[in-house]
Predicted model as a PDB file, atoms N, CA, C, CB and O in Angstrom, pLDDT in the B-factor column:
MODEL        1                                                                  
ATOM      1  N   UNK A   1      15.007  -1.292   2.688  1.00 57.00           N  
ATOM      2  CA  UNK A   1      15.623  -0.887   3.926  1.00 57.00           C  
ATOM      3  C   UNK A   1      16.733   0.124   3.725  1.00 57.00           C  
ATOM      4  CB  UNK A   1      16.149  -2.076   4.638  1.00 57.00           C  
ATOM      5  O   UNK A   1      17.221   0.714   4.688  1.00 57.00           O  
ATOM      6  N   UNK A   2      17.221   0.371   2.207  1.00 62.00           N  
ATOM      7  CA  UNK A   2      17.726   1.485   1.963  1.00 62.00           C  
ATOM      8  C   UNK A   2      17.377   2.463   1.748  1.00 62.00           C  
ATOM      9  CB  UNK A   2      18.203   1.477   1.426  1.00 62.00           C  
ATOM     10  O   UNK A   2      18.012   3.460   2.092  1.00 62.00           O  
ATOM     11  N   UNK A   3      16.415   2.508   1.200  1.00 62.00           N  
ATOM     12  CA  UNK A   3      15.733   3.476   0.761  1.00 62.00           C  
ATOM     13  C   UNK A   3      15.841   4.959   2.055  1.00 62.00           C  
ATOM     14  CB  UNK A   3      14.178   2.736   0.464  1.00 62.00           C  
ATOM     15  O   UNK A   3      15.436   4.933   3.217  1.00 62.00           O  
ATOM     16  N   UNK A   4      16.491   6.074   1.353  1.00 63.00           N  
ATOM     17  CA  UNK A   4      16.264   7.239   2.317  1.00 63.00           C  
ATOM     18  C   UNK A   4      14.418   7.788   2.219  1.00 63.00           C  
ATOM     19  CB  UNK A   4      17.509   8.653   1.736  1.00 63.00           C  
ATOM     20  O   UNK A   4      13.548   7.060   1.741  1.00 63.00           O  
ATOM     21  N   UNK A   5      14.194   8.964   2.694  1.00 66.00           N  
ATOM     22  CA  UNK A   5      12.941   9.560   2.501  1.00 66.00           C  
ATOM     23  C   UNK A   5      12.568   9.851   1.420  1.00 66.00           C  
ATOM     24  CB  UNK A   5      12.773  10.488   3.059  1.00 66.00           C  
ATOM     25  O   UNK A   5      11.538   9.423   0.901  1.00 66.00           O  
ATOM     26  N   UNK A   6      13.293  10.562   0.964  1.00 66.00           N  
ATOM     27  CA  UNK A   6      12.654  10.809  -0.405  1.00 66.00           C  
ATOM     28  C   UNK A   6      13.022  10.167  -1.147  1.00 66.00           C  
ATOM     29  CB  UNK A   6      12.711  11.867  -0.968  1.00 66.00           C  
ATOM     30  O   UNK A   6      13.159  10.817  -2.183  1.00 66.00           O  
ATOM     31  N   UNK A   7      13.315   9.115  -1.275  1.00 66.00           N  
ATOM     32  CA  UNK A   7      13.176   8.124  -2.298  1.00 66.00           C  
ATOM     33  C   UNK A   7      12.269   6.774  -1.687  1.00 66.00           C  
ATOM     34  CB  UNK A   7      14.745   7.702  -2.796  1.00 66.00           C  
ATOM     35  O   UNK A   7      12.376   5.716  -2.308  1.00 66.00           O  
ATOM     36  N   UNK A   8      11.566   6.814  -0.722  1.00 63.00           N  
ATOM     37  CA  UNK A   8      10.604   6.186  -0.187  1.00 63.00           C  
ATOM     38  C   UNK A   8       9.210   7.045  -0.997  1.00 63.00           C  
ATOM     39  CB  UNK A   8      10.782   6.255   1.546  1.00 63.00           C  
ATOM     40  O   UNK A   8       8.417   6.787  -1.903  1.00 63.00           O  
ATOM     41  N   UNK A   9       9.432   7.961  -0.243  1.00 66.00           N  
ATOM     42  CA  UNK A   9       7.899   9.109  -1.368  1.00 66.00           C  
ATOM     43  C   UNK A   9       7.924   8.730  -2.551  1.00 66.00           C  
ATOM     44  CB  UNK A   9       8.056  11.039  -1.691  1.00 66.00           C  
ATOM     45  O   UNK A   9       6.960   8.191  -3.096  1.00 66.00           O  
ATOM     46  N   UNK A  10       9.125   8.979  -3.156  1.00 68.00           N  
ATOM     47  CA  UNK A  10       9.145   8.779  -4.733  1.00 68.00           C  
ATOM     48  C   UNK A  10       8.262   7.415  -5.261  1.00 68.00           C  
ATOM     49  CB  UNK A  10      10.824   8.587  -5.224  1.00 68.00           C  
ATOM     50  O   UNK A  10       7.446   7.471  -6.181  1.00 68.00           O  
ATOM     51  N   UNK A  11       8.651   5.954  -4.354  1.00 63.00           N  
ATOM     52  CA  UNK A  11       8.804   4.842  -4.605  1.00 63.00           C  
ATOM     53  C   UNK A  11       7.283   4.195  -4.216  1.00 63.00           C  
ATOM     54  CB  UNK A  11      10.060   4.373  -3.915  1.00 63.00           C  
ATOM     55  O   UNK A  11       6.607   3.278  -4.683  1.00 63.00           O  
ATOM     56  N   UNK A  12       7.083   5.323  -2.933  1.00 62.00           N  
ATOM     57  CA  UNK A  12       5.548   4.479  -2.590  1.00 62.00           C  
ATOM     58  C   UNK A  12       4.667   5.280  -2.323  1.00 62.00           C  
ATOM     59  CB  UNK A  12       5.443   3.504  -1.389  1.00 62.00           C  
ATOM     60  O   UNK A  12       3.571   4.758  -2.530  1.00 62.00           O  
ATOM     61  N   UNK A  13       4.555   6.701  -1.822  1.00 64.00           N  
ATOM     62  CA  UNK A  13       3.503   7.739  -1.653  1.00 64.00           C  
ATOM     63  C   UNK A  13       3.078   8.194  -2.872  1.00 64.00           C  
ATOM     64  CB  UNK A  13       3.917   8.872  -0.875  1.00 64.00           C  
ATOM     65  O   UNK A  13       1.925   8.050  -3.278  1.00 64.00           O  
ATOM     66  N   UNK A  14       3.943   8.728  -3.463  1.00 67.00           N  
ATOM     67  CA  UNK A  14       3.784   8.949  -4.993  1.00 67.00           C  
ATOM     68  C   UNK A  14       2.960   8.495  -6.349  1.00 67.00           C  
ATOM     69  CB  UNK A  14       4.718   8.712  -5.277  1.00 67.00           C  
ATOM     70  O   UNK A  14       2.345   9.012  -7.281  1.00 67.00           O  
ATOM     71  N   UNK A  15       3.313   7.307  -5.900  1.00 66.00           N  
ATOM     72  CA  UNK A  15       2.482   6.339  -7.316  1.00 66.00           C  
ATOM     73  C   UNK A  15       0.837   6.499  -6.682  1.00 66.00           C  
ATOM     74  CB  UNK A  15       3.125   4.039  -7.458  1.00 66.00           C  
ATOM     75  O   UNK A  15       0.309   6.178  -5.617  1.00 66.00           O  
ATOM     76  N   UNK A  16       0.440   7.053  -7.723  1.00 72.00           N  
ATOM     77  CA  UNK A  16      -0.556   7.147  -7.796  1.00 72.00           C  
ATOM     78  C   UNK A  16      -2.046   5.800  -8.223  1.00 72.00           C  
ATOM     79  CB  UNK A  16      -0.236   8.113  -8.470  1.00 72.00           C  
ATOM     80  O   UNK A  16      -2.367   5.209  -9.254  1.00 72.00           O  
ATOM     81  N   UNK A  17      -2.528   5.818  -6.951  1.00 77.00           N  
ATOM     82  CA  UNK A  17      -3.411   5.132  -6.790  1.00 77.00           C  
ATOM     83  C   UNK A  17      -5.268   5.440  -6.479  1.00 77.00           C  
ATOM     84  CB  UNK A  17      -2.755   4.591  -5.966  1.00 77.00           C  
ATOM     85  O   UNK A  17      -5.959   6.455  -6.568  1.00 77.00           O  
ATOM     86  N   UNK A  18      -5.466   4.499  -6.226  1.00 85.00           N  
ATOM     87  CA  UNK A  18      -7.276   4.499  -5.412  1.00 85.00           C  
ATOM     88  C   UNK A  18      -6.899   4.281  -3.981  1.00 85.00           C  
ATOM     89  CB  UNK A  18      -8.611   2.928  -5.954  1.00 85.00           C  
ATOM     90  O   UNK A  18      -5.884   3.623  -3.750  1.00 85.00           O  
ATOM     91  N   UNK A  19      -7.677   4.809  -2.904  1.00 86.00           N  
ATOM     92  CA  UNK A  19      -7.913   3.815  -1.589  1.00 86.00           C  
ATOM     93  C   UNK A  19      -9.366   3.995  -1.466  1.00 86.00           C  
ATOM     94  CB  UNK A  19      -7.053   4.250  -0.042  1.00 86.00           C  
ATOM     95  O   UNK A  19      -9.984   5.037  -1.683  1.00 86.00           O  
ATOM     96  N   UNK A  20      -9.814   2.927  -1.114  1.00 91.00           N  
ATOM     97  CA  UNK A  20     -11.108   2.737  -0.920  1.00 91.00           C  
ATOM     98  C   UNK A  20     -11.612   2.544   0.763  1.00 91.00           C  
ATOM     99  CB  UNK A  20     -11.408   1.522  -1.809  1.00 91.00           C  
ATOM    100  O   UNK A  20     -10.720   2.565   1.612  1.00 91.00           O  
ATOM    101  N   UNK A  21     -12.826   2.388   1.131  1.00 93.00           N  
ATOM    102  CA  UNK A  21     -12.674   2.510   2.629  1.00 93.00           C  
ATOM    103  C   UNK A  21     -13.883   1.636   3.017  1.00 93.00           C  
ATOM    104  CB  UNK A  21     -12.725   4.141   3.261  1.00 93.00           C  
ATOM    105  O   UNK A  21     -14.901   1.944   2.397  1.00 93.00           O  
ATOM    106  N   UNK A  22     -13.996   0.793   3.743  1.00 94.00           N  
ATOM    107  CA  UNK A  22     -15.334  -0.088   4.085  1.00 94.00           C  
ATOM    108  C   UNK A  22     -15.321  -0.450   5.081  1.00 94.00           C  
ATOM    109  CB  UNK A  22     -15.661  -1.172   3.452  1.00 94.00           C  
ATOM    110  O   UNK A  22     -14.381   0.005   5.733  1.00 94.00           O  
ATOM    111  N   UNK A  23     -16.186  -1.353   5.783  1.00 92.00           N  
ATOM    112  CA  UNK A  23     -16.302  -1.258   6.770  1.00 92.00           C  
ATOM    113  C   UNK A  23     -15.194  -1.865   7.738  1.00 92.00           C  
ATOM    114  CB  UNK A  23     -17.370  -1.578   6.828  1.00 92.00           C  
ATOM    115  O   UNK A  23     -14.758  -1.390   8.786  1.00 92.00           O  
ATOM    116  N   UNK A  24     -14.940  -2.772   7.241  1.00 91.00           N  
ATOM    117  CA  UNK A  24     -13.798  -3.929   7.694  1.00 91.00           C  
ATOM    118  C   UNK A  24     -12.024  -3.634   7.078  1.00 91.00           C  
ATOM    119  CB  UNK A  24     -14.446  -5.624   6.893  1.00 91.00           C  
ATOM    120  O   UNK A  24     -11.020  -4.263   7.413  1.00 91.00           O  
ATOM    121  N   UNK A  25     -12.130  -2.435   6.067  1.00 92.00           N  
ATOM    122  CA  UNK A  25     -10.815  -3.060   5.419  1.00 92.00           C  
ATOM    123  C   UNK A  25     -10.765  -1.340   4.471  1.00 92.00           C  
ATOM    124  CB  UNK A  25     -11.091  -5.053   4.227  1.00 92.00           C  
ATOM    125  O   UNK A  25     -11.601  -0.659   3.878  1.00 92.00           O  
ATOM    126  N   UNK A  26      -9.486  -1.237   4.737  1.00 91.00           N  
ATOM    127  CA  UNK A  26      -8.645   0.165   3.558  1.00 91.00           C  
ATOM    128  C   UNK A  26      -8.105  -0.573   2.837  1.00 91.00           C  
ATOM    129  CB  UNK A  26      -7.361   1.378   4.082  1.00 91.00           C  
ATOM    130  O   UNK A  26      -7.038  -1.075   3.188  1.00 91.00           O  
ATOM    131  N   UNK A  27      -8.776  -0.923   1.380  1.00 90.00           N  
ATOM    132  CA  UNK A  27      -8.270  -1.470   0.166  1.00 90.00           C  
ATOM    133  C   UNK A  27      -7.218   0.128  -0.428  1.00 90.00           C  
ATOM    134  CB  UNK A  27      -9.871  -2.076  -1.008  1.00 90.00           C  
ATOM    135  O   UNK A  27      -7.758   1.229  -0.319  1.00 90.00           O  
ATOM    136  N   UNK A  28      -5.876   0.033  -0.970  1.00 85.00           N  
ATOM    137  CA  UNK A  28      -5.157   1.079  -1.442  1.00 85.00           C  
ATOM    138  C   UNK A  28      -4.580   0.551  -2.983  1.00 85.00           C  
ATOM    139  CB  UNK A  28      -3.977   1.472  -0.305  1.00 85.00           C  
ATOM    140  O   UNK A  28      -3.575  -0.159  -2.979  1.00 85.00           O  
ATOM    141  N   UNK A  29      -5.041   0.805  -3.920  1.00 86.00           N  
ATOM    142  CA  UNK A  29      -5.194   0.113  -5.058  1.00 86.00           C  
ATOM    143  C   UNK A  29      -3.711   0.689  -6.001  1.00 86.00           C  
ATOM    144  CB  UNK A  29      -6.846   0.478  -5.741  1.00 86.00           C  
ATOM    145  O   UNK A  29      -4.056   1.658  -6.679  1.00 86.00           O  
ATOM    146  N   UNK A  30      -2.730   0.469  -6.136  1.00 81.00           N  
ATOM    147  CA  UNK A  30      -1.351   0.950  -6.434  1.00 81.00           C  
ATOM    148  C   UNK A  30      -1.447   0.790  -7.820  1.00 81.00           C  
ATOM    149  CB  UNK A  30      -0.099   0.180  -5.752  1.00 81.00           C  
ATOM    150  O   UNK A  30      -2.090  -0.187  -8.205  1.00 81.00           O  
ATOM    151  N   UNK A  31      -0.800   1.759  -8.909  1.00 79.00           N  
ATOM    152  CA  UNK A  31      -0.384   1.368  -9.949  1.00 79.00           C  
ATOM    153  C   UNK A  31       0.619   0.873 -10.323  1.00 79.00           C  
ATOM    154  CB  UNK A  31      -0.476   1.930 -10.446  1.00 79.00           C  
ATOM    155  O   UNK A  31       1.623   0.977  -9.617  1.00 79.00           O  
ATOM    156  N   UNK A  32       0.667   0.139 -11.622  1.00 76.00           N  
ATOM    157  CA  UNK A  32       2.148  -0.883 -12.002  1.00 76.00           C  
ATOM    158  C   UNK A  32       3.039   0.080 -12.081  1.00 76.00           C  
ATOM    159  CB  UNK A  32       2.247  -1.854 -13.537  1.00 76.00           C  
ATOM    160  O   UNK A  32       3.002   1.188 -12.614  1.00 76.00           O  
ATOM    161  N   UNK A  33       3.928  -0.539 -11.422  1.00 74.00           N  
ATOM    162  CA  UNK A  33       5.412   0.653 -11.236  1.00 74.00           C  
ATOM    163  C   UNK A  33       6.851  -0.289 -11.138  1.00 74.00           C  
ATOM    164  CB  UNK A  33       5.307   1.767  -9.368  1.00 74.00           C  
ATOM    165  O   UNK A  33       6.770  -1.385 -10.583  1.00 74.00           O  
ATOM    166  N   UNK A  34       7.864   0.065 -11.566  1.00 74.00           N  
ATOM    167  CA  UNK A  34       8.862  -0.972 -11.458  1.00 74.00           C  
ATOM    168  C   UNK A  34       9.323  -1.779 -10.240  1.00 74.00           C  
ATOM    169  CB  UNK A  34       9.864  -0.446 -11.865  1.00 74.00           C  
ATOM    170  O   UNK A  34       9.942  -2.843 -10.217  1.00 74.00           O  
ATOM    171  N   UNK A  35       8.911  -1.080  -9.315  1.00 72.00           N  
ATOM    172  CA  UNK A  35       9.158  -1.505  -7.753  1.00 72.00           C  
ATOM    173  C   UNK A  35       7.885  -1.873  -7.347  1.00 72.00           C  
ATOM    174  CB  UNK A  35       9.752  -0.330  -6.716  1.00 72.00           C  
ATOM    175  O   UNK A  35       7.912  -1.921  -6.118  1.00 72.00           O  
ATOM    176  N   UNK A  36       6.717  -2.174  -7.788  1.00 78.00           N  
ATOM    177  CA  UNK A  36       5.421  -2.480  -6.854  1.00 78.00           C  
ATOM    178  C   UNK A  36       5.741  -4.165  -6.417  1.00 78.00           C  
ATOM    179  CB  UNK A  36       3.674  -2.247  -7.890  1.00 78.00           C  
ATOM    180  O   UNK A  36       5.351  -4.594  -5.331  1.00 78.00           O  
ATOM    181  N   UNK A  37       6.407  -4.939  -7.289  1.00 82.00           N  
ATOM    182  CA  UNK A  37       6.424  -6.423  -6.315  1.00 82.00           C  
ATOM    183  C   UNK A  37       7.128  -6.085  -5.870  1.00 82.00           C  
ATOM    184  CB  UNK A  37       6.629  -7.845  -6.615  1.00 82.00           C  
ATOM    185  O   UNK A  37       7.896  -6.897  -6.386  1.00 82.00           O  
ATOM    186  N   UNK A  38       7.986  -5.322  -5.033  1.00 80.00           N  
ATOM    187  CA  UNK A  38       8.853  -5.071  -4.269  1.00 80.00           C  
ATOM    188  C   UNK A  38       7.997  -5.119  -2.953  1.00 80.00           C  
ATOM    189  CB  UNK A  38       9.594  -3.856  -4.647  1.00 80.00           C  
ATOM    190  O   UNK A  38       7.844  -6.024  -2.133  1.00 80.00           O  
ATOM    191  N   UNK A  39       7.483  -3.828  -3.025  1.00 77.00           N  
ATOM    192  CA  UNK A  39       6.312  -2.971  -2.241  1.00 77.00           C  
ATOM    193  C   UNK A  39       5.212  -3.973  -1.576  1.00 77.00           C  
ATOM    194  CB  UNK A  39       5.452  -1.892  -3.388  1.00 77.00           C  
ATOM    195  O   UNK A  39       4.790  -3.879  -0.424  1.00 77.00           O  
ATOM    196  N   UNK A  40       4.766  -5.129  -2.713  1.00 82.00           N  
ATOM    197  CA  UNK A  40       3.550  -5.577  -2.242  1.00 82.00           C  
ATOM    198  C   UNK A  40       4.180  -6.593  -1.276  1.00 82.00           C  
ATOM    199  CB  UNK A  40       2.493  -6.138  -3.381  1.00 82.00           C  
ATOM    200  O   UNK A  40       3.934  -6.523  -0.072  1.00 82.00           O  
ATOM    201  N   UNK A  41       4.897  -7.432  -1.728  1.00 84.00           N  
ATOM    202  CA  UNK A  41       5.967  -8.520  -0.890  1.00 84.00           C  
ATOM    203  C   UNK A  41       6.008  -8.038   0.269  1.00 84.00           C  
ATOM    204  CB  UNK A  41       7.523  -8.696  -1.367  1.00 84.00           C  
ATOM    205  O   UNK A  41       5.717  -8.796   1.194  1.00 84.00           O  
ATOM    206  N   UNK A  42       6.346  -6.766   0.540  1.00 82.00           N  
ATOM    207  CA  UNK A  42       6.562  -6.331   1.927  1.00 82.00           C  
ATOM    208  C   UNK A  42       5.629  -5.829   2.483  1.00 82.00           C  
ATOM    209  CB  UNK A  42       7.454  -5.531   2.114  1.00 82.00           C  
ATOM    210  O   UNK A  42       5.551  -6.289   3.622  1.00 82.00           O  
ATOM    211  N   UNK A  43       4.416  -4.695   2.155  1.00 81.00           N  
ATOM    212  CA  UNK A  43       3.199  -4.706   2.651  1.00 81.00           C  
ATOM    213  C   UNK A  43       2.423  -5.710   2.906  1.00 81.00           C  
ATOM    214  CB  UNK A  43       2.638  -4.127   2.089  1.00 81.00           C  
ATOM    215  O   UNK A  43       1.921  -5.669   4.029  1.00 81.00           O  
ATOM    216  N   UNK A  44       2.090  -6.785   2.124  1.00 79.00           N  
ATOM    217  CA  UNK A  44       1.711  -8.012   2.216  1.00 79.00           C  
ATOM    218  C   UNK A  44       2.037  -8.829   3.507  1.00 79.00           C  
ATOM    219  CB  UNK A  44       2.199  -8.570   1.157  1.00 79.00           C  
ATOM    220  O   UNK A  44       1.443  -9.907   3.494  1.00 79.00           O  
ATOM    221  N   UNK A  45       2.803  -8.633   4.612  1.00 83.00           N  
ATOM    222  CA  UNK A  45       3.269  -9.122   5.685  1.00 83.00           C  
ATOM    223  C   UNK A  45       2.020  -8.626   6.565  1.00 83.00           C  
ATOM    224  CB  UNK A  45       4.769  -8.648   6.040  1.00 83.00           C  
ATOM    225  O   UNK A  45       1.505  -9.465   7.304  1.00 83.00           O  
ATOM    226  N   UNK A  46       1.586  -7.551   6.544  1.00 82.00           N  
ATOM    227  CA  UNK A  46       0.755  -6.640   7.271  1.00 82.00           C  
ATOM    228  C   UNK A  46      -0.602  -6.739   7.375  1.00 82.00           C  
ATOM    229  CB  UNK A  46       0.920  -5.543   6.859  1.00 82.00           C  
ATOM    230  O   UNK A  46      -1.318  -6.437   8.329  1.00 82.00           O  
ATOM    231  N   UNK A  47      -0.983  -7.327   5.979  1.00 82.00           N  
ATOM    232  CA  UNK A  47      -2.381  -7.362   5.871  1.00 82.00           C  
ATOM    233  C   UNK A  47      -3.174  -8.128   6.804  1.00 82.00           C  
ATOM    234  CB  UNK A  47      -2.680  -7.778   4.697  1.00 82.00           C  
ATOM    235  O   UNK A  47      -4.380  -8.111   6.559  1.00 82.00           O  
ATOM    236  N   UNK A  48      -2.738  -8.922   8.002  1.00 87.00           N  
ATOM    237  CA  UNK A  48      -3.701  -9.367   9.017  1.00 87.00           C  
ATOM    238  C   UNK A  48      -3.625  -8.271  10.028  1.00 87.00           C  
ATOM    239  CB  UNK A  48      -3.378 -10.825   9.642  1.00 87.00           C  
ATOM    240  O   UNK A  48      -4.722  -8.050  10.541  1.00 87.00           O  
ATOM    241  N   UNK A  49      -3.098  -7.865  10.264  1.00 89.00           N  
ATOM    242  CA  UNK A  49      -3.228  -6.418  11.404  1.00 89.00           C  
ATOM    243  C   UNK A  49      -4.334  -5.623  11.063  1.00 89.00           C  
ATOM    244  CB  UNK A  49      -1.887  -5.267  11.365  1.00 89.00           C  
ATOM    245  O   UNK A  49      -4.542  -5.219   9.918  1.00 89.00           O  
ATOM    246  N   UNK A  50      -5.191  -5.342  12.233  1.00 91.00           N  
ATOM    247  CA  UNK A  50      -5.711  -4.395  12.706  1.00 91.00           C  
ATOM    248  C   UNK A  50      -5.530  -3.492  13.531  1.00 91.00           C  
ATOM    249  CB  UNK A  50      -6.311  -4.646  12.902  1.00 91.00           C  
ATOM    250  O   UNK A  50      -5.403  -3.641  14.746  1.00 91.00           O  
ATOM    251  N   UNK A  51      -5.494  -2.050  12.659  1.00 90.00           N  
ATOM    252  CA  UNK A  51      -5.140  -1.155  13.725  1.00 90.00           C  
ATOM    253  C   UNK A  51      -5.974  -0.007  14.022  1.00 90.00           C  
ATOM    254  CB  UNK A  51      -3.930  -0.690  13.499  1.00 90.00           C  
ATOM    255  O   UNK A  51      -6.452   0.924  13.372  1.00 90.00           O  
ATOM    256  N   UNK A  52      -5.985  -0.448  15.398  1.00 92.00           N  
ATOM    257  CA  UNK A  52      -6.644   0.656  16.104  1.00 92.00           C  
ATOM    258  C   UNK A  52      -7.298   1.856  15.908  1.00 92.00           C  
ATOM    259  CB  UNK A  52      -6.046   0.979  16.651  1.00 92.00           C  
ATOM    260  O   UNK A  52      -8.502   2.098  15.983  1.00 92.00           O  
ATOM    261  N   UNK A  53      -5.620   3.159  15.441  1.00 91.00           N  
ATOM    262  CA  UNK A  53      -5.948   4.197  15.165  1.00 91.00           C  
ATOM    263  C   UNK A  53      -6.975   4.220  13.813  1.00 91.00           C  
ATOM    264  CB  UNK A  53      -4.765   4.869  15.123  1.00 91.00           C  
ATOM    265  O   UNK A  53      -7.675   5.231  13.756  1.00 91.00           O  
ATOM    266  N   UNK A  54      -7.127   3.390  12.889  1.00 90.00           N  
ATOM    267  CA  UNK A  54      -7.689   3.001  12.044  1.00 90.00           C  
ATOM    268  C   UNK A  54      -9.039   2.452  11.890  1.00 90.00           C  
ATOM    269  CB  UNK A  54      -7.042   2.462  11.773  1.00 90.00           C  
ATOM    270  O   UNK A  54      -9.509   1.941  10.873  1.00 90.00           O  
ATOM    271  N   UNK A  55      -9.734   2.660  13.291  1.00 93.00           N  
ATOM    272  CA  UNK A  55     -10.910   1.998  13.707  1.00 93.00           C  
ATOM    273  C   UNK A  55     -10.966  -0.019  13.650  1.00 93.00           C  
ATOM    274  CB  UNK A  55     -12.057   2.765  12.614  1.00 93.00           C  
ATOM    275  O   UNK A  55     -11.905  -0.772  13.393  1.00 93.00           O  
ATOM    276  N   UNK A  56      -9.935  -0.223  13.911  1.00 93.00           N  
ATOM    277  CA  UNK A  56      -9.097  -1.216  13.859  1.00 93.00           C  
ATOM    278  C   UNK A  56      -9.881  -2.139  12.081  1.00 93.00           C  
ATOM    279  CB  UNK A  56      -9.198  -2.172  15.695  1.00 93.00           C  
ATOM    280  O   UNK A  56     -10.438  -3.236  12.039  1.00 93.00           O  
ATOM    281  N   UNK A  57      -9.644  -1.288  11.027  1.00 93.00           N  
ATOM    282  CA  UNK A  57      -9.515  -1.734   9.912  1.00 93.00           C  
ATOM    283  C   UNK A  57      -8.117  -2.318   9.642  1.00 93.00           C  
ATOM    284  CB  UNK A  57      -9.888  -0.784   9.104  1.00 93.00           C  
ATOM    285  O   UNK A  57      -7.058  -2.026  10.198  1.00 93.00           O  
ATOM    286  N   UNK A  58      -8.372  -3.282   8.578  1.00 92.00           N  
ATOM    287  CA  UNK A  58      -7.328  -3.748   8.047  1.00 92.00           C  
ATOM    288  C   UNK A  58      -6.816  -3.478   6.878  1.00 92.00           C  
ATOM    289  CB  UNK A  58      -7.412  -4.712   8.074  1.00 92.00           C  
ATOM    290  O   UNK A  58      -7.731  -3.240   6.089  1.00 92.00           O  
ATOM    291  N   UNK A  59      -5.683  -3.394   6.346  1.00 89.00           N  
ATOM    292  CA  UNK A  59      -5.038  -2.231   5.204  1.00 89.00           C  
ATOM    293  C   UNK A  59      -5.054  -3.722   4.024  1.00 89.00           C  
ATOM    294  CB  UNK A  59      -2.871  -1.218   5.744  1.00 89.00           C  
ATOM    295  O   UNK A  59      -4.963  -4.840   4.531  1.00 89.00           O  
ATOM    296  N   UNK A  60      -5.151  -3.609   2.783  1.00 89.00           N  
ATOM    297  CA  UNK A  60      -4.947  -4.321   1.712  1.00 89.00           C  
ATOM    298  C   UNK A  60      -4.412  -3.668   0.411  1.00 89.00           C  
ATOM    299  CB  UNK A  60      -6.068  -4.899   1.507  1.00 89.00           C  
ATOM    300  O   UNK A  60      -4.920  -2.683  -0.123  1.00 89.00           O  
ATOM    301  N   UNK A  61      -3.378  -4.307  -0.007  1.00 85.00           N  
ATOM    302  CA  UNK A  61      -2.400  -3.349  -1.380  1.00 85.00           C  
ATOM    303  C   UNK A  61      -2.826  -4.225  -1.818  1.00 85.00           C  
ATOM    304  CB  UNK A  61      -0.669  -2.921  -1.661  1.00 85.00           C  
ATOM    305  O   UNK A  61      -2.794  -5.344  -1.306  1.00 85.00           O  
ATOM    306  N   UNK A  62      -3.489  -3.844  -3.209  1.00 85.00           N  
ATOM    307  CA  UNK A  62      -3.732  -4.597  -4.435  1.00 85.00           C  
ATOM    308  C   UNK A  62      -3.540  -3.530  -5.729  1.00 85.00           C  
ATOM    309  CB  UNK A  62      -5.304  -5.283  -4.364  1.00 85.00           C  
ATOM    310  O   UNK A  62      -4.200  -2.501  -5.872  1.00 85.00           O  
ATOM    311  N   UNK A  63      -2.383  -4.060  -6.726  1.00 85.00           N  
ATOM    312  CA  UNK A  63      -1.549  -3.756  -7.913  1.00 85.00           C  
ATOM    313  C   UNK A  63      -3.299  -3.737  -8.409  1.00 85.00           C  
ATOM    314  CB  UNK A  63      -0.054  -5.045  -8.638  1.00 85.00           C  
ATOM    315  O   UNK A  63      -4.388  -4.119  -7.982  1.00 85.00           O  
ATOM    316  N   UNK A  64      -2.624  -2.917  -9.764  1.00 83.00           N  
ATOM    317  CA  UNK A  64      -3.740  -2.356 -10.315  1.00 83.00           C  
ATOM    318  C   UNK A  64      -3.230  -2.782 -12.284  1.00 83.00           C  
ATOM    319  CB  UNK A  64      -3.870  -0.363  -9.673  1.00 83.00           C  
ATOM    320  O   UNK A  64      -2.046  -2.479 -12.438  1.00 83.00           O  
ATOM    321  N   UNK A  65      -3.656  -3.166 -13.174  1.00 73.00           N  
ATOM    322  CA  UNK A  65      -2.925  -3.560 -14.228  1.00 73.00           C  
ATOM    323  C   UNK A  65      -2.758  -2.192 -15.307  1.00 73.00           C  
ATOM    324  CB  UNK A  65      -3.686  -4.881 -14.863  1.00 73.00           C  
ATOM    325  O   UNK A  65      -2.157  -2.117 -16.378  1.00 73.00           O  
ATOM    326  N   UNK A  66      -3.561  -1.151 -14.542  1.00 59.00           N  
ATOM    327  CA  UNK A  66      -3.078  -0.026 -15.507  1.00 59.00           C  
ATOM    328  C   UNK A  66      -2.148   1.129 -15.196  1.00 59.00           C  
ATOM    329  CB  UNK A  66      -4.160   0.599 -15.939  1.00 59.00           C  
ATOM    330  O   UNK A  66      -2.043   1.258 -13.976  1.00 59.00           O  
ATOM    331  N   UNK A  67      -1.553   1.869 -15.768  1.00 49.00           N  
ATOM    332  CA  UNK A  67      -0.596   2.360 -15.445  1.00 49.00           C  
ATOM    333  C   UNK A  67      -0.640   3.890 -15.657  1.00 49.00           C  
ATOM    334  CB  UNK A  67       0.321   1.701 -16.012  1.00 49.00           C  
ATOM    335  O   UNK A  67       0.331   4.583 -15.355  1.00 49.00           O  
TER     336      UNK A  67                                                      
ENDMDL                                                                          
END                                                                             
């Protein structure tokens, strides 16, 4: 909740990942980063939402063990 903008990019756009896309669900596959249990703890609140603009898919962060 501190985090300004660019240190949000830095922290979560940035890290380089997978997203995958199916029918039901945007899996976004994150790499290990010093802040990802940070990240997932709090994305993790979200994962029952469906949204709309999204063809009402549901979003899933799952850590990735390589780096």
């Amino acid at each position: 909740e501190h985090f300004y903008d660019e240190r949000i990019y830095e922290k979560f756009i940035a890290n380089n990942g997978e997203i995958t896309i199916s029918e039901l669900n945007i899996k976004i596959e994150l790499k290990k980063k010093r802040d990802l249990p940070q990240i997932l703890e709090m994305m993790n609140k979200f994962d029952t939402l469906s949204y709309p603009w999204l063809e009402n898919k549901k979003l899933k962060f799952i850590p990735v063990a390589s780096s």
